[in-house]
Each structure stands twice: as structure tokens, then as C-alpha cells.
Backbone as CSV, one residue per row, in Angstrom:
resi,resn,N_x,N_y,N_z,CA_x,CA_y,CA_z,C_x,C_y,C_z
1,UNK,0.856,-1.166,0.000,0.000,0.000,0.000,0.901,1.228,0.000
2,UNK,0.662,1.876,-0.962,1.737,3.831,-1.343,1.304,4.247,-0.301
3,UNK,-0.208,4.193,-0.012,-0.405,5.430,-0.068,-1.854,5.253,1.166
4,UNK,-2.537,6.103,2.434,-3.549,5.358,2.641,-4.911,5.691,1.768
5,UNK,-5.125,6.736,0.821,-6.366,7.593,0.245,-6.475,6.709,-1.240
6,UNK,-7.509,5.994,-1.094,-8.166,5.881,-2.614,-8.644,6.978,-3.599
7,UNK,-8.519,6.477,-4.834,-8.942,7.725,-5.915,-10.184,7.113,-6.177
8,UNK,-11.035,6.833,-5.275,-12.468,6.624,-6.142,-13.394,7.729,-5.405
9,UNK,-14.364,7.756,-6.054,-15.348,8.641,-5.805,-16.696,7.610,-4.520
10,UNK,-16.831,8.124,-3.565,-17.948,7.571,-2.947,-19.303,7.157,-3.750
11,UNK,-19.447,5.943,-3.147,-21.110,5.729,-3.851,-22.210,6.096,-3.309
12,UNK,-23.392,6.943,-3.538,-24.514,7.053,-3.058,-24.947,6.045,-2.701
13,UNK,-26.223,6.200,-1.941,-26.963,5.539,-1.897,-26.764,3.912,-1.014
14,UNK,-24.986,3.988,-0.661,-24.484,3.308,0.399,-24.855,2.976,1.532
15,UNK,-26.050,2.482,2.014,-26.702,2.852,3.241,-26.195,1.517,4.321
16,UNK,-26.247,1.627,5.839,-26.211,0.570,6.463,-27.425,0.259,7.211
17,UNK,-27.279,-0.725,7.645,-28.474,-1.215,8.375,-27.983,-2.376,9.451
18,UNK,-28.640,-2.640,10.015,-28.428,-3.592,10.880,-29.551,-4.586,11.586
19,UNK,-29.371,-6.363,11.489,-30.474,-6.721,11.712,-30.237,-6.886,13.459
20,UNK,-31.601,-7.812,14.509,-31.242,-7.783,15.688,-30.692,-9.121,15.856
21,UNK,-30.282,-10.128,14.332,-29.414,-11.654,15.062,-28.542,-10.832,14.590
22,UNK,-28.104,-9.858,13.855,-26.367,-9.913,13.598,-26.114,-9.021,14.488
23,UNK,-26.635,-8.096,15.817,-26.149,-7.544,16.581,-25.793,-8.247,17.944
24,UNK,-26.548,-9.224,17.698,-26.848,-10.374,18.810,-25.485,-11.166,18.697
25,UNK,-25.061,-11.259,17.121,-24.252,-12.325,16.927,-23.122,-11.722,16.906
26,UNK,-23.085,-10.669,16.875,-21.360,-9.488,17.410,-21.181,-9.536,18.835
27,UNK,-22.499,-9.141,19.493,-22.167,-9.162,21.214,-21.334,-10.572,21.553
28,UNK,-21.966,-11.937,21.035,-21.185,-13.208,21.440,-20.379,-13.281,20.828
29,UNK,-19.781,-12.918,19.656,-18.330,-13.160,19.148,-17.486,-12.631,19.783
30,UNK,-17.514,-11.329,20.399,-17.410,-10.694,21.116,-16.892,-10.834,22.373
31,UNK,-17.850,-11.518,23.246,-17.416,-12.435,24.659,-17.117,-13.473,24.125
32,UNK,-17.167,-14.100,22.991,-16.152,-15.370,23.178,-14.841,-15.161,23.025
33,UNK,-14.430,-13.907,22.447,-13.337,-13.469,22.732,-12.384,-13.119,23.927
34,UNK,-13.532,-12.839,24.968,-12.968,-12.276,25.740,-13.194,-10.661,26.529
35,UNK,-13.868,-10.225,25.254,-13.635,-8.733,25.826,-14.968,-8.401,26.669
36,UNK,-14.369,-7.401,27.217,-15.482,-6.479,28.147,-15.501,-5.212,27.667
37,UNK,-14.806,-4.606,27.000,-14.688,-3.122,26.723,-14.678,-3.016,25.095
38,UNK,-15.581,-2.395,24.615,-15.428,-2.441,22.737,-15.416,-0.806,22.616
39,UNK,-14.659,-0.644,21.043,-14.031,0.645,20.767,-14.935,0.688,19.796
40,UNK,-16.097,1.316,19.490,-16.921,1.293,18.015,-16.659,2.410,17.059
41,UNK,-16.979,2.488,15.676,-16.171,2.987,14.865,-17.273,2.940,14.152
42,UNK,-17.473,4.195,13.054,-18.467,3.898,12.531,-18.377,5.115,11.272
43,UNK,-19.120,4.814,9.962,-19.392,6.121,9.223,-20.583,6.839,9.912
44,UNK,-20.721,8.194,9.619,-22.215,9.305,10.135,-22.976,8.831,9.334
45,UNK,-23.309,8.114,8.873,-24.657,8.068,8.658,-25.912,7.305,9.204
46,UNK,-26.835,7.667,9.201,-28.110,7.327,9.620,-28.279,6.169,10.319
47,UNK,-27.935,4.660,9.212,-28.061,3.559,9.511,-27.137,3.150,9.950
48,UNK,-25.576,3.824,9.398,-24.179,3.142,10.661,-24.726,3.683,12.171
49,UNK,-24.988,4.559,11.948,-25.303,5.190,13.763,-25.935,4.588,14.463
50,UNK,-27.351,4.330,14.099,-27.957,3.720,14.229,-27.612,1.988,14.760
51,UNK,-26.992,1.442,13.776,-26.453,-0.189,13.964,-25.531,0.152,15.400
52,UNK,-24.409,1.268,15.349,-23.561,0.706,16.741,-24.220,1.120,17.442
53,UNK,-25.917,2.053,17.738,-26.104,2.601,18.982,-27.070,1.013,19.357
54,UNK,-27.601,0.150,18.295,-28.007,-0.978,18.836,-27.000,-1.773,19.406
55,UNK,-25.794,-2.032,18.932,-25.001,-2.578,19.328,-24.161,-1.941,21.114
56,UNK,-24.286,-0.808,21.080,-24.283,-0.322,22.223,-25.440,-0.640,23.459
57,UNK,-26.635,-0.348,22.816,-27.621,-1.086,24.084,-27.364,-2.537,24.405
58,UNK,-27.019,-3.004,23.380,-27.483,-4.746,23.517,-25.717,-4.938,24.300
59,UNK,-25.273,-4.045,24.255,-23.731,-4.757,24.632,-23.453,-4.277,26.378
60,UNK,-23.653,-3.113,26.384,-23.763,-2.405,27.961,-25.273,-2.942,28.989
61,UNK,-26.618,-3.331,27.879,-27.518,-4.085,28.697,-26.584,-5.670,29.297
62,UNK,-25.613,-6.238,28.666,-25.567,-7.134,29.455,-24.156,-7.387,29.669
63,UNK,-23.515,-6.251,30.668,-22.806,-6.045,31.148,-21.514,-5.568,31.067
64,UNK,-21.115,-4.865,29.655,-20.245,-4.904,28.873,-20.001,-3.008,28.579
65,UNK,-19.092,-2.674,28.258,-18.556,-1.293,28.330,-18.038,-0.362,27.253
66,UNK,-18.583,0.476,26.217,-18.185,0.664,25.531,-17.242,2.369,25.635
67,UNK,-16.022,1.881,25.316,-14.830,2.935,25.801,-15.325,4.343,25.081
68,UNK,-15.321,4.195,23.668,-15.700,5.329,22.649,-16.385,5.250,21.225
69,UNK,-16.847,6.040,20.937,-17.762,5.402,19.715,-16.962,6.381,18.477
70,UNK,-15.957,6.610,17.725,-15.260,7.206,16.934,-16.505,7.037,15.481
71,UNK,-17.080,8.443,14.744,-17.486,8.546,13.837,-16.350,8.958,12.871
72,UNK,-16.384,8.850,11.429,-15.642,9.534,10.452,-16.616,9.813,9.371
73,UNK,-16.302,10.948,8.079,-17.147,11.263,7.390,-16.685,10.469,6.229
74,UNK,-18.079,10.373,4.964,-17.664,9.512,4.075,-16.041,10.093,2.785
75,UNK,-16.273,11.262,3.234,-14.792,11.421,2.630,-14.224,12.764,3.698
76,UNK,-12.609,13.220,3.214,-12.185,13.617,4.244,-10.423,13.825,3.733
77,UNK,-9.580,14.573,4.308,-8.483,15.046,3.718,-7.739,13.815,4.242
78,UNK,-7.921,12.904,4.959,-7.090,11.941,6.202,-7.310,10.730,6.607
79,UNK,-8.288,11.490,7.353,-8.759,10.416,8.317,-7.856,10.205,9.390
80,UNK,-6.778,11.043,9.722,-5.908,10.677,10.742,-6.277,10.948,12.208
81,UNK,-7.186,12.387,12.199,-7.420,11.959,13.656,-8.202,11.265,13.742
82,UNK,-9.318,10.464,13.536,-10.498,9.923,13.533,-9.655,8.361,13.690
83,UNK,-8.452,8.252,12.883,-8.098,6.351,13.283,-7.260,6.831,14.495
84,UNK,-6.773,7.557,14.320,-5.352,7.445,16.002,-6.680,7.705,17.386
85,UNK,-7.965,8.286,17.235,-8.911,8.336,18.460,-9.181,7.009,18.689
86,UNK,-9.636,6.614,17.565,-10.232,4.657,17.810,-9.402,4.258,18.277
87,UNK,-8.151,3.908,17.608,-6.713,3.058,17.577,-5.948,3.122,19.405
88,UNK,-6.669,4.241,20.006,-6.119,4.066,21.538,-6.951,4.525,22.387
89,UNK,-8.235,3.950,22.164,-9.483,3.880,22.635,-8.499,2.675,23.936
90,UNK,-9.052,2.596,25.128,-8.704,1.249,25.726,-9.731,0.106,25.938
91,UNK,-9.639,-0.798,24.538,-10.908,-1.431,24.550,-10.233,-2.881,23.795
92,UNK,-10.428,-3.577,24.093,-10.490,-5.188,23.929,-10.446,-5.350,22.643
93,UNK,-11.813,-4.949,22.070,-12.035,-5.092,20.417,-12.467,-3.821,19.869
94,UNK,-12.384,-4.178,18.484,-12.746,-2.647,17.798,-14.225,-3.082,16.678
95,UNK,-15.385,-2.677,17.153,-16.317,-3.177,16.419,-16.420,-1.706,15.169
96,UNK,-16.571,-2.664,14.161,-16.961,-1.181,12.734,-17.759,-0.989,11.858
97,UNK,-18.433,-0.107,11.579,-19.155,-0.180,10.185,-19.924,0.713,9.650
98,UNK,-20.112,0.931,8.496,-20.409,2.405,7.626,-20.602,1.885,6.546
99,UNK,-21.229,3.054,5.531,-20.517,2.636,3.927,-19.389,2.776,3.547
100,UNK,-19.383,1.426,2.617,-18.006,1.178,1.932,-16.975,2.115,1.751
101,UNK,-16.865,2.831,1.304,-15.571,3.703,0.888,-15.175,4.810,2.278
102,UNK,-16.232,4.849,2.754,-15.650,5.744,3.835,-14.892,4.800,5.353
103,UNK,-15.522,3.422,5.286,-14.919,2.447,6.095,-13.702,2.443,5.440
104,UNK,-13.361,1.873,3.906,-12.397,0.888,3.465,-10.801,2.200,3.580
105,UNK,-11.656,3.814,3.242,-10.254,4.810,3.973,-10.180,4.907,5.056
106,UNK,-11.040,4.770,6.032,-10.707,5.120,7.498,-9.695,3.796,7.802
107,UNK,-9.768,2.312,7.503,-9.137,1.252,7.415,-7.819,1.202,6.820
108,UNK,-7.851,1.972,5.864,-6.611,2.114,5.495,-5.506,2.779,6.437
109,UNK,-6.164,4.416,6.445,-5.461,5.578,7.713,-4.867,4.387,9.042
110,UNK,-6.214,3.586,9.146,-5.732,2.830,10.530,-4.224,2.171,10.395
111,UNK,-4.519,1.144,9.488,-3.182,0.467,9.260,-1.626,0.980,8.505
112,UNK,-2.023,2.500,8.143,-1.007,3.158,7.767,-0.602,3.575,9.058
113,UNK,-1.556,4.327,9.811,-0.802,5.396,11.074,-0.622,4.920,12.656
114,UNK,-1.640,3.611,12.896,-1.553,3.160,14.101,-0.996,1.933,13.805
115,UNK,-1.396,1.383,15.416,-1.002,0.119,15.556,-2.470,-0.876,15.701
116,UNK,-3.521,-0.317,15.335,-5.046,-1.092,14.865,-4.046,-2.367,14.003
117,UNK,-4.924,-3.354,14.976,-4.718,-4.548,14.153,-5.944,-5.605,13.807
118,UNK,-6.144,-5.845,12.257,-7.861,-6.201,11.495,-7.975,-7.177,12.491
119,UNK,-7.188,-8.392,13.000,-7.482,-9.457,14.179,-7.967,-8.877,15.345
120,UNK,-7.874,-7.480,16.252,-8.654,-7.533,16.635,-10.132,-6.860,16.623
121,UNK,-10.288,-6.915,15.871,-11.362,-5.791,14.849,-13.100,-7.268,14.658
122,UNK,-13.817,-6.678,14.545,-15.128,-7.519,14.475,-15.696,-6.190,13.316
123,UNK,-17.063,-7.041,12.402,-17.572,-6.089,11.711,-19.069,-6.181,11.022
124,UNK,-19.799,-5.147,11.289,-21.206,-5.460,10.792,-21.232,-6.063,9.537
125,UNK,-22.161,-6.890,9.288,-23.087,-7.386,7.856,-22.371,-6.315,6.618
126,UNK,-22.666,-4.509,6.552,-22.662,-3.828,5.694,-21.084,-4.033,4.847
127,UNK,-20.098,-4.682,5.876,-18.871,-4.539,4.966,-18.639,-5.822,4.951
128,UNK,-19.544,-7.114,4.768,-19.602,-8.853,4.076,-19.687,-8.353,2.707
129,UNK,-18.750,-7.932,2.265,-18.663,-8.409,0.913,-17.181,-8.550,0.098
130,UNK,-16.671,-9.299,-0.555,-15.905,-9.138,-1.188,-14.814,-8.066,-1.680
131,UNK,-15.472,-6.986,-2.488,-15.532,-6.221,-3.445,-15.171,-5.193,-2.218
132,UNK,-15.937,-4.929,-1.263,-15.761,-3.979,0.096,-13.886,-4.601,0.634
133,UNK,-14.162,-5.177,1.141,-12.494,-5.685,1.514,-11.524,-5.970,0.649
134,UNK,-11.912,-6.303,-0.804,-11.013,-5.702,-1.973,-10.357,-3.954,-1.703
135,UNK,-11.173,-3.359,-1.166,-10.832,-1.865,-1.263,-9.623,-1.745,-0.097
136,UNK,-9.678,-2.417,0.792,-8.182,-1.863,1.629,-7.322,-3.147,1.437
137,UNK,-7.602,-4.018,0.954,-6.799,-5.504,0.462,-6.755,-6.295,1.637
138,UNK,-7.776,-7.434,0.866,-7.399,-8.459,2.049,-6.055,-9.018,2.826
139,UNK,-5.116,-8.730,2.334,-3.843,-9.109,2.407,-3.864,-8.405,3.878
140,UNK,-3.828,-7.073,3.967,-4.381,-6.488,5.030,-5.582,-6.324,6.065
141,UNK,-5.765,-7.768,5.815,-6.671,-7.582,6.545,-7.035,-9.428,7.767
142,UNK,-5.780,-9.872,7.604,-5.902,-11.251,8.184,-6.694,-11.045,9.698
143,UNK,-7.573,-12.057,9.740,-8.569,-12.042,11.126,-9.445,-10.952,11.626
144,UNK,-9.677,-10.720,10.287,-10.906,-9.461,10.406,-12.057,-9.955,10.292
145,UNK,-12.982,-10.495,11.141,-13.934,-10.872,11.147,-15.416,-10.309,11.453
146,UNK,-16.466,-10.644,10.810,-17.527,-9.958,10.829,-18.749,-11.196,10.745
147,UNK,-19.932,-10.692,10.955,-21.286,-10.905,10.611,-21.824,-10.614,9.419
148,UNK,-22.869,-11.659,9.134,-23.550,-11.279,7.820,-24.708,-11.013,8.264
149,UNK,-25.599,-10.648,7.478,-27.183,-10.318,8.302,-27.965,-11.287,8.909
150,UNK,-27.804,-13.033,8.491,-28.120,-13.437,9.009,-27.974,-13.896,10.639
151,UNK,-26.522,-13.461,10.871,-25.958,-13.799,12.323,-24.509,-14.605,12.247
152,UNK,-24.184,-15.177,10.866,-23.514,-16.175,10.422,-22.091,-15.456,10.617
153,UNK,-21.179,-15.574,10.960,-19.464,-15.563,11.111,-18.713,-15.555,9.974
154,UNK,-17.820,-15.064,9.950,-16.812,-15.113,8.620,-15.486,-14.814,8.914
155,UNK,-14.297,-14.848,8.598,-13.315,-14.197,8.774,-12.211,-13.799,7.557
156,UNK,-11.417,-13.138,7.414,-10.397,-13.148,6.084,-9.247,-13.990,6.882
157,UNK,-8.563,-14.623,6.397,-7.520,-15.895,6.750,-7.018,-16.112,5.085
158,UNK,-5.819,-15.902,5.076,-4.778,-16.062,3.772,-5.403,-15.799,2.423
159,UNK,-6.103,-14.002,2.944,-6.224,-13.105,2.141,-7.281,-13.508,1.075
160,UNK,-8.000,-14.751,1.860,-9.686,-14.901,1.456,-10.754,-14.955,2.626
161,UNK,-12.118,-14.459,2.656,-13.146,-14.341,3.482,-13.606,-15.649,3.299
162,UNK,-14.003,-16.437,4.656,-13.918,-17.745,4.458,-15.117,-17.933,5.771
163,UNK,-15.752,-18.782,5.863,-17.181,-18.630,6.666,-16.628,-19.636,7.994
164,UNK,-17.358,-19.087,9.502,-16.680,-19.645,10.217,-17.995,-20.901,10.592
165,UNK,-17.529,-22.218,11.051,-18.564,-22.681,11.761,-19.194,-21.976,13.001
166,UNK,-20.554,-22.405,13.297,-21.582,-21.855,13.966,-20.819,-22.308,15.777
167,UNK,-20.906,-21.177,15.991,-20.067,-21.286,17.665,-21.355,-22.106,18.450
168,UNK,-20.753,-22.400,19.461,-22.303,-23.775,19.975,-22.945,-22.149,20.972
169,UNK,-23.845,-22.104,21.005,-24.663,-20.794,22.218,-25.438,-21.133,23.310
């Protein structure tokens, strides 16, 4: 990677959303990890906000602490303060998600300027796709794991997204 700023133009109409098994199914990936404290990260818009402030109730209703909730805009000269705020948040995991292009630069900034590492990172449904983690390169992105809308697990492992078996609950 040159460089952390893509030359593409944002896509409209990028929206997120979030269902209540894949918020359900972040909180337990989550504690099966280990953590008690999550760093959330998110694009401004409507439906990212929205998804981590569910993910915030459902995570502090059962007992769990969220350090800081770092927004970034879908474009931006940087992104540098917005990853170095997340990046030393003091939090266990780093949960994320927005539309595409404004995640896949803030992801970049991260792994250019901090020490954010995608393993310990978890991630909504909105960035399960391919083509989305094409944009900061999977290569960069080993043990970045996320949810799909159904609740289902995934992770990138030798720079392919590869589906995890169903954890027993």
C-alpha cells in the first residue's frame, strides 16, 4: 500500500443497516473473545449510527462497556485523527461499520498510522462483501472478522473471506 487515500469517488446511496441476530451475533463473538470493553467505529450516517447505537444497548444491557464510539465522514483530507482516536481507545475489540468507501479509507489511515490490528477488529453485515475488503486488500486484513445479516461468522484468513462454523450458544 503507497499510499492510505483511494482515488475513487464515494457511492450514493451506500446505506447501512443492521439486523437484531447480527447484533446479537457481534455481542457473542465478542465475549467469546474475551472482551469487556469495545471501541466502536463507525461512518455518520443514519443507519451506521444507528447499527452501533443498537449494538451499544445490547452490549452495555448485558454487562459490557463501551470505551468510545469514533465517527468519520464519508470522505475527508485523512482520516488521521479519527483512526489514532479509535486506535487508543482502551478497549479489547474494535467493532466497525459504515458505507463502503468511507470504512475501506478510514481502514486504510488505521493500518497506515496506528497500531489497529484487522485481528482484533469484528464487523457489521454492511462490509460482508468481497468487493468492500477488496478496497483496503485483504492481504491487510488477516482475522478481520464480521457478521452477515443473518448472524452467520466469517473471517479473512490467507487473504480470502472464508465462513466460520456456527459457535455452539
Amino acid at each position: 500500500m503507497t499510499t492510505p487515500l483511494l482515488s475513487i469517488r464515494p457511492v450514493t446511496g451506500d446505506e447501512v443497516s443492521a439486523t437484531a441476530v447480527e447484533i446479537d451475533s457481534l455481542a457473542i463473538l465478542a465475549r467469546e473473545r474475551g472482551a469487556h470493553t469495545l471501541a466502536l467505529g463507525s461512518g455518520r450516517t443514519p443507519g451506521a449510527l444507528a447499527a452501533t447505537a443498537a449494538l451499544t444497548e445490547r452490549w452495555e444491557n448485558a454487562g459490557g462497556r463501551v470505551a468510545v464510539h469514533v465517527t468519520w465522514p464519508e470522505t475527508a483530507a485523512s482520516w488521521l485523527r479519527q483512526a489514532r482516536r479509535l486506535a487508543a481507545a482502551p478497549a479489547d475489540l474494535w467493532v466497525v461499520t459504515g458505507p463502503t468507501l468511507g470504512w475501506a479509507q478510514m481502514t486504510r489511515r488505521l493500518l497506515w498510522s496506528t497500531a489497529w490490528t484487522a485481528a482484533d477488529t469484528l464487523t457489521f453485515a454492511a462490509l460482508d462483501d468481497p468487493a468492500t475488503l477488496a478496497l483496503v486488500g485483504t492481504a491487510y486484513l488477516d482475522g478481520l472478522t464480521g457478521v452477515d445479516h443473518s448472524g452467520a461468522a466469517w473471517t479473512v484468513t490467507g487473504g480470502a473471506r472464508r465462513m466460520l462454523p456456527p459457535s455452539p450458544r
